[in-house]
N, C-alpha and C positions, 0 to 999 in steps of 0.2 A: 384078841378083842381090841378095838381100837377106844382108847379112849377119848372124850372129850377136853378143850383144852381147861373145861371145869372143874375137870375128875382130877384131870394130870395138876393143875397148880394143888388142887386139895391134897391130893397123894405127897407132892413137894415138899409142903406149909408141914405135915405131918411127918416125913421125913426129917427135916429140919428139928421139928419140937424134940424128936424122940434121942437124936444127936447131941441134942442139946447146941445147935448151933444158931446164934443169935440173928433173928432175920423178922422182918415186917412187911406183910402185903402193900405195895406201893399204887394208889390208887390215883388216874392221870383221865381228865376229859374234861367235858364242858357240857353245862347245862343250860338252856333259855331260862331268861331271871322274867319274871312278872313284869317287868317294862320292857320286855320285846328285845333284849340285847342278850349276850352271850357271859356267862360266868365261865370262866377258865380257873383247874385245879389241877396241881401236879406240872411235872416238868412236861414237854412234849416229847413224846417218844420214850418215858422213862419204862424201866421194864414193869413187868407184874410182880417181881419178888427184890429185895434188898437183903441182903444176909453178910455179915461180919466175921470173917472165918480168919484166926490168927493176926489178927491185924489189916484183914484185907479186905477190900470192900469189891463183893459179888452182885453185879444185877445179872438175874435169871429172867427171861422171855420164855414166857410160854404160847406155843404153836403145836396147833395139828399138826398130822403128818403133811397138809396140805401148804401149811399157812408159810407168809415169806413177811420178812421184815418192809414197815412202809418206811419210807424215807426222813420220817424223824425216827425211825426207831436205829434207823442207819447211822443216823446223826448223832445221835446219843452214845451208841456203841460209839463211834471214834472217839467221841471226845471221851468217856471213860477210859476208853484203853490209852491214851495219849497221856491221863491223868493218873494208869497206874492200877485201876482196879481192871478185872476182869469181868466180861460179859458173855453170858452163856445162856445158848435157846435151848431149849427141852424140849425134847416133844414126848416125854415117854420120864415116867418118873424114875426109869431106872439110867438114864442119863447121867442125870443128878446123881444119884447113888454112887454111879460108875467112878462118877469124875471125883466128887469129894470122899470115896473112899480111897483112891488113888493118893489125893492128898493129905489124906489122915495118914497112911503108912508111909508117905514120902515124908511128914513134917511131924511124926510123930516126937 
C-alpha cells in the first residue's frame, strides 16, 4: 500500500511520540496577507519534521515515493549537514524506524 506523504509524516510524528524522541512538525510557506502582498513563515526549504536525538539535531523530509527535493529544500540540506546535524527524507515511515533504531543500538 503506498502511502501518502500525510499518512507517512503522521506515522513518523507517532513514531517519534512513542520513542519518546523529542521532535516538532516544522511548518514553512507563505500566505497572501489582506493587502495583496506575501507573508513568509518558516525557513525556506526547512524540512517537515525537527527531532533532537542524543544531542543531535535531525530534519526529516517527507516524500512520496515520487517526490524529489526543490532547490531550497537542497539548500537547506547542505547547509545543515555543513552545520553538523543530519537530514533524512522518508518516504515510508519504516525509514525512519530503520535508521533511528540502528542508532538506538549503536548509541545506546
Amino acid at each position: 500500500m503506498i502511502s501518502t506523504e500525510k499518512e507517512t509524516q503522521k506515522a513518523i510524528l507517532q513514531y517519534l511520540d512513542i520513542r519518546g524522541i523529542f521532535h516538532y512538525r516544522q511548518n514553512s510557506g507563505a500566505f497572501k496577507a489582506a493587502h495583496g502582498g506575501f507573508i513568509r513563515f518558516g525557513a525556506k526549504g526547512a524540512p517537515d519534521i525537527v527531532c533532537v536525538f542524543k544531542g543531535q539535531y535531525f530534519g526529516i523530509e517527507v516524500k512520496d515515493v515520487k517526490g524529489k527535493l526543490n532547490d531550497n529544500q537542497k539548500e537547506f540540506q547542505k547547509k545543515l549537514e555543513e552545520a553538523g546535524g543530519e537530514y533524512l527524507v522518508a518516504r515510508d515511515v519504516d525509514d525512519i524506524v530503520k535508521y533511528f533504531e540502528a542508532e538506538l543500538a549503536l548509541k545506546s
